[in-house]
C-alpha positions, 0 to 999 in steps of 0.5 A, spaced: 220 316 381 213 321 381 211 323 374 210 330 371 203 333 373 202 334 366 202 327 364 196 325 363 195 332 359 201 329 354 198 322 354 191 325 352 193 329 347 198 324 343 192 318 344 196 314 349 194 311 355 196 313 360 200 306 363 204 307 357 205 315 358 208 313 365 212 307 362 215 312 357 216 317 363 221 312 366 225 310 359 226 318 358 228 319 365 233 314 364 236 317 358 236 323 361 240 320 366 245 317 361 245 322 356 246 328 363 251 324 368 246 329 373 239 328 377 235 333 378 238 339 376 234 343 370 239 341 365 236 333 367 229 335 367 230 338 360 233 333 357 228 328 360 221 332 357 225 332 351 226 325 350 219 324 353 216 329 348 220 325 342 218 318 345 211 320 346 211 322 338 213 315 336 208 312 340 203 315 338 205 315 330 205 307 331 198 307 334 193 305 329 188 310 331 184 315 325 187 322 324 179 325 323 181 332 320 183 330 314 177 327 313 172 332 314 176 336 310 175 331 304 168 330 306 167 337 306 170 338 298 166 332 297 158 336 299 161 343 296 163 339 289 155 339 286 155 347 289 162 348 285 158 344 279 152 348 279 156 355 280 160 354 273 154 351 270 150 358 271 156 361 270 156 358 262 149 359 262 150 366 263 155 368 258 152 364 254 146 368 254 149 374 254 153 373 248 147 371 244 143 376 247 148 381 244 149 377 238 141 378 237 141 385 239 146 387 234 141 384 228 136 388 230 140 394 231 142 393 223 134 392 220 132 397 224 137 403 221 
């Protein structure tokens, strides 16, 4: 049976191997025959992209392969955590120097009236 024109698409994007995608084709063009009763029609074809799609899935949550975004986003909380440190303690440097700077002022204005 001749695969999807997308599959190596589909194999790509969920990291499988492109013998697999099509082994995994096979399994769910057998389902959607099973499930169906029909070859061929539309209702086959989507029954079969759908158990294809699910298959695809599991497969790819049982490979071992590395999600990368998760760690670039903690790589990048990591570089921004000494740039978040140093704004909130410019931050308490600030207001600390108003405070005492508004507290020294406000002696002043009592000796000189």
């Amino acid at each position: 049976m001749k695969t999807p024109k997308l599959l190596p698409w589909y194999a790509r994007k969920a990291g499988v191997p492109l013998e697999r995608a099509e082994a995994l084709w096979r399994k769910a063009v057998r389902e959607a025959t099973r499930e169906t009763g029909w070859v061929g029609n539309a209702e086959y074809w989507g029954a079969a992209m759908d158990h294809f799609q699910r298959l695809l899935k599991e497969e790819r949550n049982t490979l071992c392969a590395p999600q990368m975004l998760p760690y670039v986003r903690s790589q990048n909380r990591m570089w921004r955590l000494p740039l978040l440190a140093m704004e909130d303690m410019i931050s308490a440097v600030h207001a600390n120097w108003q405070r005492n700077h508004a507290a020294s002022s406000g002696k002043n204005a009592c000796r000189v009236a």
